[in-house]
Structure formats: structure tokens, C-alpha cells
ROMARDREN-702114 format. One record per residue: residue in three letters; residue number from 0; z, y, x of N, C-alpha, C in turn. Coordinates in steps of 0.001 Angstrom, whole numbers, always signed. Example, Ala and Ser with C-alpha at 12.3 -4.5 7.8 and 13.67 -1.06 7.14 Angstrom:
! residues 2
[atom "ALA",0,[+7800,-5690,+13190],[+7800,-4500,+12300],[+7800,-3300,+13200]]
[atom "SER",1,[+7080,-2250,+12850],[+7140,-1060,+13670],[+7870,+30,+12900]]
***
This chain:
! residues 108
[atom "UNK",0,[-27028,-15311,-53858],[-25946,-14929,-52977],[-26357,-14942,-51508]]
[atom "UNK",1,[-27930,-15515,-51109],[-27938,-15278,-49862],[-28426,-13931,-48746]]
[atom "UNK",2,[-28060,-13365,-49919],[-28624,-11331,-49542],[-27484,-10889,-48972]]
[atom "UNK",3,[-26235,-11771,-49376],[-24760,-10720,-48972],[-24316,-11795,-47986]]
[atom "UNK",4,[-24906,-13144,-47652],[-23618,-13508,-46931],[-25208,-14585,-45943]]
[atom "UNK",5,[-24970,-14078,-44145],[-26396,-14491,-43402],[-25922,-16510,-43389]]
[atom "UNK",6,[-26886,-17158,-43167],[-26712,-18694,-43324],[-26149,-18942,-41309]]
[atom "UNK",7,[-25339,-19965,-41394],[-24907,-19817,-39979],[-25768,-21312,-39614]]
[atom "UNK",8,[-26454,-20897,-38373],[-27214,-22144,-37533],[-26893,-22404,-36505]]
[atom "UNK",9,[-27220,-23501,-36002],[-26618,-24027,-34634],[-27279,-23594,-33972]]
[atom "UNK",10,[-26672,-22797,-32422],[-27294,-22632,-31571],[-28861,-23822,-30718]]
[atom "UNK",11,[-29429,-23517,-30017],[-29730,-24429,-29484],[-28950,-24648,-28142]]
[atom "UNK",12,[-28612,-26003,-27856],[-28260,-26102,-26262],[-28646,-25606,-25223]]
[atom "UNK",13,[-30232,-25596,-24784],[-30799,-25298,-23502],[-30517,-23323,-23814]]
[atom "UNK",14,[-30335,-22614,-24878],[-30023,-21226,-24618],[-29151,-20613,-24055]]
[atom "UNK",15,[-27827,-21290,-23556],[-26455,-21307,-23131],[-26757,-20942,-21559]]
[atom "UNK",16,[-26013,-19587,-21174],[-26522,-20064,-19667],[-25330,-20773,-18646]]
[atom "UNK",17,[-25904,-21211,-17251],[-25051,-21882,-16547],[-23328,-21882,-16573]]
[atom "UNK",18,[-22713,-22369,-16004],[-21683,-22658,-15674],[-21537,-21560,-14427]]
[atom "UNK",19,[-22048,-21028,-13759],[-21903,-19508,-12460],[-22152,-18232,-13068]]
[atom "UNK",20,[-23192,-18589,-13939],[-23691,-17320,-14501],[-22081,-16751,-15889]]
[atom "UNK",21,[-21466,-17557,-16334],[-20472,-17468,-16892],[-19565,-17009,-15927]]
[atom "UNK",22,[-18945,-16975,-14772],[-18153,-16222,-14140],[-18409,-15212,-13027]]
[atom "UNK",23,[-20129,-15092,-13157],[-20156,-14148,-12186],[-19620,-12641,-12261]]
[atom "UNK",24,[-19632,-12163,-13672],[-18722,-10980,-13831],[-17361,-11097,-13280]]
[atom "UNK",25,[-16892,-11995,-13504],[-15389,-11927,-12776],[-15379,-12230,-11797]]
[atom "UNK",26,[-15992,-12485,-11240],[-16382,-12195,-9425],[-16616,-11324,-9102]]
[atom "UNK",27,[-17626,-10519,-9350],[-17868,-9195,-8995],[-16891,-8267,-9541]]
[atom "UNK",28,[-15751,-8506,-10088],[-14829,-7616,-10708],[-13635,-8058,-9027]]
[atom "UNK",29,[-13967,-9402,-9241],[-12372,-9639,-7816],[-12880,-8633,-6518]]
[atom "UNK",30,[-14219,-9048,-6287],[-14747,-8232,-5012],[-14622,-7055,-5127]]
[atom "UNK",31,[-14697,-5812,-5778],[-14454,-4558,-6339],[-13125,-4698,-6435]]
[atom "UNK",32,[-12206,-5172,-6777],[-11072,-5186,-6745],[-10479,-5165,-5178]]
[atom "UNK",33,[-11042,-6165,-4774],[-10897,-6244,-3384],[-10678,-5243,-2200]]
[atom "UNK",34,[-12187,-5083,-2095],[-12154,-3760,-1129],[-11983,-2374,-1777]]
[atom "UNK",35,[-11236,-2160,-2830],[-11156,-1112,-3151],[-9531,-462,-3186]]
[atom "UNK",36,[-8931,-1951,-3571],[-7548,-1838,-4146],[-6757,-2731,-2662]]
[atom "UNK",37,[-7126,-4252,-2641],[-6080,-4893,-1698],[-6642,-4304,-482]]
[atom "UNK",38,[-7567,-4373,+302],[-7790,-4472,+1230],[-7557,-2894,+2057]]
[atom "UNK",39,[-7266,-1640,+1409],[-6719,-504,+1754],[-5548,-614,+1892]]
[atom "UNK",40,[-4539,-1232,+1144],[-3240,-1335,+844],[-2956,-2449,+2284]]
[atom "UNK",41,[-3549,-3146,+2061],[-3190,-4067,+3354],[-3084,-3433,+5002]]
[atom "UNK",42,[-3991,-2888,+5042],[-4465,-2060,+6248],[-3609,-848,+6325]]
[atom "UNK",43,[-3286,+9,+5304],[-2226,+636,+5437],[-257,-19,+5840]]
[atom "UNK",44,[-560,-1072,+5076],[+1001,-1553,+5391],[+772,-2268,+6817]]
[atom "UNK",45,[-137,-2756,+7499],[-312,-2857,+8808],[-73,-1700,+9707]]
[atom "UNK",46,[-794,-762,+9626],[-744,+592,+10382],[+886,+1078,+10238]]
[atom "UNK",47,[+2111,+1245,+9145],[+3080,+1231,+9040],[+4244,+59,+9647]]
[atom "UNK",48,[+3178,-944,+9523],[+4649,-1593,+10463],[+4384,-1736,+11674]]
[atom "UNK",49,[+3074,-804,+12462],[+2857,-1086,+14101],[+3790,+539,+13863]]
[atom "UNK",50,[+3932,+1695,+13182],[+4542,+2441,+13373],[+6121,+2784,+13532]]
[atom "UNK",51,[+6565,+1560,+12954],[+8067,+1224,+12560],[+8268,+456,+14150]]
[atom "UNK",52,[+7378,-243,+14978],[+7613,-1165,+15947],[+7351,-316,+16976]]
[atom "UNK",53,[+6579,+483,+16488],[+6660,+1497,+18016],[+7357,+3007,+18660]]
[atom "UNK",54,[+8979,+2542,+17330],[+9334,+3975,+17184],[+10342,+3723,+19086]]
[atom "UNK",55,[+10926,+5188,+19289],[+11712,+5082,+20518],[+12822,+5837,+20679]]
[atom "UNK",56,[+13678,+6330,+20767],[+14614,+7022,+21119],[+14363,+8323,+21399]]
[atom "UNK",57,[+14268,+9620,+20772],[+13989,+10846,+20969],[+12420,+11346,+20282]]
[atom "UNK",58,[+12261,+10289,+19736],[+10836,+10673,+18560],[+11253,+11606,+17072]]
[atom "UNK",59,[+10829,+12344,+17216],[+11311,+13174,+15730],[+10025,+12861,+14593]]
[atom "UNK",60,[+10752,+11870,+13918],[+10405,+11297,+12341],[+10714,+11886,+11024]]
[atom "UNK",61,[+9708,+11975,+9976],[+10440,+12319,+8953],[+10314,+10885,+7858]]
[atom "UNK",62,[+11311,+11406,+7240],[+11271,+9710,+6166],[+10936,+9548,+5044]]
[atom "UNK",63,[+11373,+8801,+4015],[+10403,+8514,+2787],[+10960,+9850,+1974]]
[atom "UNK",64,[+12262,+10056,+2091],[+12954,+11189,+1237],[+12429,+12368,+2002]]
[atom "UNK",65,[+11887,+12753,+2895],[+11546,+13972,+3265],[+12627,+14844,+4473]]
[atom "UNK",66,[+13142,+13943,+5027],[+14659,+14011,+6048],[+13646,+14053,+7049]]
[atom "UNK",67,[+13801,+15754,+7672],[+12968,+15451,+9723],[+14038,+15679,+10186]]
[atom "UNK",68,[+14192,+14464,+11370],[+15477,+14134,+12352],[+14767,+13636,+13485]]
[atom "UNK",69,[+15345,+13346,+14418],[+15117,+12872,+15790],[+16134,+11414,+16010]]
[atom "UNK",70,[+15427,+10815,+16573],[+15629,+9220,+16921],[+16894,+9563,+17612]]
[atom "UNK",71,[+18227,+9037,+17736],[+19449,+8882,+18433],[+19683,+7706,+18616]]
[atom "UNK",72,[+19754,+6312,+18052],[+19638,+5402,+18583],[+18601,+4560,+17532]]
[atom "UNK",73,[+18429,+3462,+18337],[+17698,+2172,+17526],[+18346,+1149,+17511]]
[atom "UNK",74,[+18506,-154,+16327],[+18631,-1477,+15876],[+17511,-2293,+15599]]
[atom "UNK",75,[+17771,-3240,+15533],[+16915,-4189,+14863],[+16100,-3357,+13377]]
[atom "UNK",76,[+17237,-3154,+12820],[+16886,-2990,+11316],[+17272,-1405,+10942]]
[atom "UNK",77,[+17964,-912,+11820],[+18674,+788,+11220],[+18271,+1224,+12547]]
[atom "UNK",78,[+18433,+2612,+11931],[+17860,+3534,+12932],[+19139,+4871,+12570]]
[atom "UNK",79,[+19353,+5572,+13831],[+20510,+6641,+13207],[+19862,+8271,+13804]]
[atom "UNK",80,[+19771,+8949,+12652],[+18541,+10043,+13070],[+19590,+11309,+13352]]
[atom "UNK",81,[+19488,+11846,+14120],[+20451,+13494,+14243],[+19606,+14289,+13649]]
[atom "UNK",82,[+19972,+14596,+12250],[+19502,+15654,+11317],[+19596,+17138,+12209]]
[atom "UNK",83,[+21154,+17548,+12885],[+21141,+18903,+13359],[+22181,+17955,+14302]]
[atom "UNK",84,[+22936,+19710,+14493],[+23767,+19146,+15950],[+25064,+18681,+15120]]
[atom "UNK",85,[+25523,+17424,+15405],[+27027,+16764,+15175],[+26529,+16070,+13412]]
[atom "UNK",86,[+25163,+15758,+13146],[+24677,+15416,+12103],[+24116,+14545,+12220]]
[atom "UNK",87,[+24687,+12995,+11857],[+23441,+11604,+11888],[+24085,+10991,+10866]]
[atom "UNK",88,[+22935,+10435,+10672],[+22814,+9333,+9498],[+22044,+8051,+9820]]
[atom "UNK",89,[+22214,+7223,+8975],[+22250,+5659,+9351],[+21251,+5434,+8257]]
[atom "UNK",90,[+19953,+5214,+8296],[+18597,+4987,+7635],[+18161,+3201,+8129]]
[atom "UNK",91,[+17475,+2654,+7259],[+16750,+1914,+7560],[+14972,+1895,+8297]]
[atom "UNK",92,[+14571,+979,+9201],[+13764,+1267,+9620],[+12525,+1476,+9056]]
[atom "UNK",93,[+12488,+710,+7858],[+10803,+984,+7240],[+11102,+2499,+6316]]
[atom "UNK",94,[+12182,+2950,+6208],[+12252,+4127,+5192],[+11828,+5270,+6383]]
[atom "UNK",95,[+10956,+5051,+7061],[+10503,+6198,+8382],[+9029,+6389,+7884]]
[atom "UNK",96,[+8391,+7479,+7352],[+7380,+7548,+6782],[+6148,+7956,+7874]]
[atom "UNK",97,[+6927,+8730,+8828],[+5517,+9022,+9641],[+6228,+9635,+10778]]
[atom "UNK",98,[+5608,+10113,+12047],[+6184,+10368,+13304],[+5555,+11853,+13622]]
[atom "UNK",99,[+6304,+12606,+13820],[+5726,+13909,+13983],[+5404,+14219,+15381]]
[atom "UNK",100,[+4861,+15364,+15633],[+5037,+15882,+17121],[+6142,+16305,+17658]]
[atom "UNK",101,[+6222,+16119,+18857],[+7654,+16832,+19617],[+7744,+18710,+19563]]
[atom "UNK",102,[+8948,+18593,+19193],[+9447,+20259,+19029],[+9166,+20642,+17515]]
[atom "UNK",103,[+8809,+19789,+16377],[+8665,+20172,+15008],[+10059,+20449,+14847]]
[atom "UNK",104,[+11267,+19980,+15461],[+12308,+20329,+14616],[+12853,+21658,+14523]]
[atom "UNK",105,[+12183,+22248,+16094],[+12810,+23673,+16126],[+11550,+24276,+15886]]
[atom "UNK",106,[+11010,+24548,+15498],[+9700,+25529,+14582],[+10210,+25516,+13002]]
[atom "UNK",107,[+10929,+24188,+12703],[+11181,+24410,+10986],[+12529,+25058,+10949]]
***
């Protein structure tokens, strides 16, 4: 019967490798993870909230839904955009996706 079934032996001890060498794959998986995944994402949500802090009164923004309006007033936390003439709405400030140039509203 020992043709069909292999005999099981003990490893030896000293073949085992270290205790670093066992997690260095998952290290080099966090670092790759790292600068690939957090560290873009981070730097982007930085660059977005110096953009949210540096909005002003008469900046024409468009927002996460795709709304281009012009700044009418500012809050702390809301912002109220004049879509057209006798047209505003009451948005929150991080839902401001990006800041356009002046006069985009009358070219679209």
C-alpha cells in the first residue's frame, strides 16, 4: 500500500524561514497598496477641500450632479448658486465639484 498513499515526515526545523521573511509579501502588498490606492486618494481629497475653502462670491462652479451656476452667496456649510436669472438653489459646500472659468455660463 505504499505506492498509493506517500509516508508523511517531519519537516526539519532549521528549513523554516524567518519570522520577516514570512511577512514580507504583505508588506510589499501594503506599500503597493499605498502609493497606488491611499496616497492618490488622499492628495486628491486635499486639493478638494483647499477648493471648497477658496470658493468666493461670483465664481461659476459646476457640482457633483452636473449643475453650472454662479456663486450668489456663501455659508459656513451651503452655498446658494443662481442657475439662470430669478433661479437659486441651496447646495452644500463639498457637493461643488470643480470651478470653471469666468463667462462659461454664457457660452453654454
Amino acid at each position: 500500500m505504499d505506492f498509493l498513499i506517500a509516508n508523511a515526515y517531519a519537516q526539519d526545523a532549521a528549513a523554516q524561514p524567518g519570522g520577516l521573511m514570512q511577512f514580507l509579501p504583505l508588506i510589499l502588498i501594503f506599500i503597493v497598496f499605498y502609493f497606488l490606492l491611499i496616497r492618490p486618494q488622499m492628495k486628491r481629497a486635499k486639493e478638494h477641500k483647499a477648493l471648497v475653502a477658496g470658493l468666493s462670491k461670483g465664481d461659476e462652479v459646476v457640482t457633483n450632479g452636473g449643475l453650472l451656476g454662479k456663486i450668489a452667496e456663501l455659508n459656513d456649510s451651503f452655498v446658494t448658486l443662481e442657475l439662470a436669472d430669478n433661479v437659486q438653489i441651496k447646495i452644500q459646500r463639498h457637493a461643488i465639484a470643480s470651478v470653471m472659468p469666468k463667462g462659461t455660463m454664457k457660452s453654454a
